[in-house]
N, C-alpha and C positions, 0 to 999 in steps of 0.2 A: 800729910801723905808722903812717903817717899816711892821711888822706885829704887830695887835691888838688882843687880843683875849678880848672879852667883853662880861658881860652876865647883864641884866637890870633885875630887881627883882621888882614888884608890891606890896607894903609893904599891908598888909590884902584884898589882892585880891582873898583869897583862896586858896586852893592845884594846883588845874588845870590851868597851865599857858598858853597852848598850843594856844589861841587866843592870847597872846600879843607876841607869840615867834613870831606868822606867821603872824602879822603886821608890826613887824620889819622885817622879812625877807623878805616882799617884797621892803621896803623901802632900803634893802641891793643889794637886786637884779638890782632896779629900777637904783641903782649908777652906773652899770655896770663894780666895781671894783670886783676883785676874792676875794671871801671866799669858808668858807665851815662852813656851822652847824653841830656843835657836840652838844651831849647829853646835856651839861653839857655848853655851851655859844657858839659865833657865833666866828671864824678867819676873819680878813680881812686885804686885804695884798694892798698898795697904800702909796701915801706921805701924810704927817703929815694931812695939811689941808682936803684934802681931807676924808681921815680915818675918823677925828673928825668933820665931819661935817656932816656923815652919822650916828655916835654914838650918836652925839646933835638931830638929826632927829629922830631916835630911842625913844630916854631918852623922849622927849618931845611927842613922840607919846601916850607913854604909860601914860608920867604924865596927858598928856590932861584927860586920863579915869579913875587918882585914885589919893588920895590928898600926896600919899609918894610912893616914889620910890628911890632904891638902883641901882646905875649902880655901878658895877667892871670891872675895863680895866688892860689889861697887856699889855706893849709893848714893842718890840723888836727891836730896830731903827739900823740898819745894811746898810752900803754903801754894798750893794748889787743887781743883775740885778734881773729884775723881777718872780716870779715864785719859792717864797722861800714856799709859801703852802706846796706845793708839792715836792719840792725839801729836804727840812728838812729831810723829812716822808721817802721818798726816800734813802733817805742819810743812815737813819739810818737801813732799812730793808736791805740795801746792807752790811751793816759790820753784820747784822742777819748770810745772808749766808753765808759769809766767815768763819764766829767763827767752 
């Protein structure tokens, strides 16, 4: 399982991105793999093939509509069971309370 954190950038598409954010996110949705949209790029939690071949659906959505585009991916490849989204996040708000 990895997690991906990706965010696709439309090179001179102007300030307002919020049309190609909410075209890839349905294209995310559509996968039926967990994420979550943050401010700042999309998480998505699934194995290798799968992740990149929603990120490739993504990239290619947005290139369809503009002649340069920037994707950034992070990933975090961990033999671990599913449900690290939220588990992470989790993780760390519980050592919050304890301190």
């Amino acid at each position: 399982m990895i997690l991906a954190e990706f965010s696709i950038t439309p090179i001179g598409a102007g300030e307002s991105l919020s049309e190609y954010v909410a075209e890839c996110l349905r294209i995310v949705r559509e996968s039926g793999l967990p994420h979550e949209l943050t401010a700042m790029g999309t998480i998505i939690e699934g194995d290798w093939d799968q992740v990149m071949a929603v990120i490739k659906a993504c990239h290619m959505a947005v290139r369809k509509r503009c002649r340069r585009v920037s994707t950034l991916i992070k990933i975090d490849d961990r033999e671990a069971p599913p449900g690290r989204i939220r588990a992470k996040v989790e993780s760390v708000l519980k050592k919050l309370e304890q301190a």
